[in-house]
N, C-alpha and C positions, 0 to 999 in steps of 0.2 A: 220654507220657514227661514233658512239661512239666508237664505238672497234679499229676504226681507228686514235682515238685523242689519246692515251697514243705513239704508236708507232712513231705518227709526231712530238710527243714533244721529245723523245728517240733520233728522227731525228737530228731535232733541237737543243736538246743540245750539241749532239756531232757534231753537225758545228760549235758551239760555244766553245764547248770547243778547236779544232784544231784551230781556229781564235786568242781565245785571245792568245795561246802558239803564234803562228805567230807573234801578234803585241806585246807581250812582248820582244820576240825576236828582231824584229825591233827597239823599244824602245831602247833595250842596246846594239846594235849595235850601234847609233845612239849618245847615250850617249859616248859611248867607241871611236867613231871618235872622239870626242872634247879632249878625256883625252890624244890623242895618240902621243902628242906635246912630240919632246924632250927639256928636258933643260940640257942646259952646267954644268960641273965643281958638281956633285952633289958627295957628299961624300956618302960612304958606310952603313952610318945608314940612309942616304934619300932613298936608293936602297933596303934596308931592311924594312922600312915603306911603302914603295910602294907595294913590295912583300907582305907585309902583308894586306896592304889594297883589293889589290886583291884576295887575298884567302877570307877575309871576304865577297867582294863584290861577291863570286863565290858561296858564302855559302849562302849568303841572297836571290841571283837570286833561288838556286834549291828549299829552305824553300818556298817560293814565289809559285813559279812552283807546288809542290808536295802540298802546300796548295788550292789553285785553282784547282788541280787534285780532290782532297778531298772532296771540297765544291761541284762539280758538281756529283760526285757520290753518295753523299750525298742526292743529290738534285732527285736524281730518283727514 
């Protein structure tokens, strides 16, 4: 029964790891519906601010992602 508790928790965490990738996904999906509004009349540097907020927002999601990776491999 012992030799069988390290492999359930192995189990276990990788159901947990593929879940929270899921619900983070979710999350900014979710988040990214609300942002997806157009607005009128926006000039060229609001078009450029956006473009750039998303590249940040694109760069925080993988740091996020690849940290959570980390912590559960870690974690074994």
């Amino acid at each position: 029964m012992e030799d069988d508790l390290p492999e359930a928790v192995k189990k276990c965490l990788d159901i947990l790891e593929e879940n929270v990738e899921i619900l983070a996904n979710l999350e900014y999906d979710l988040n990214d519906e609300n942002e997806d509004e157009m607005t009128a009349d926006m000039q060229l540097h609001d078009l450029y601010d956006m473009a750039e907020d998303v590249s940040e927002s694109s760069k925080l999601k993988r740091a996020e992602s690849n940290f959570m990776r980390r912590q559960t491999e870690d974690s074994l």
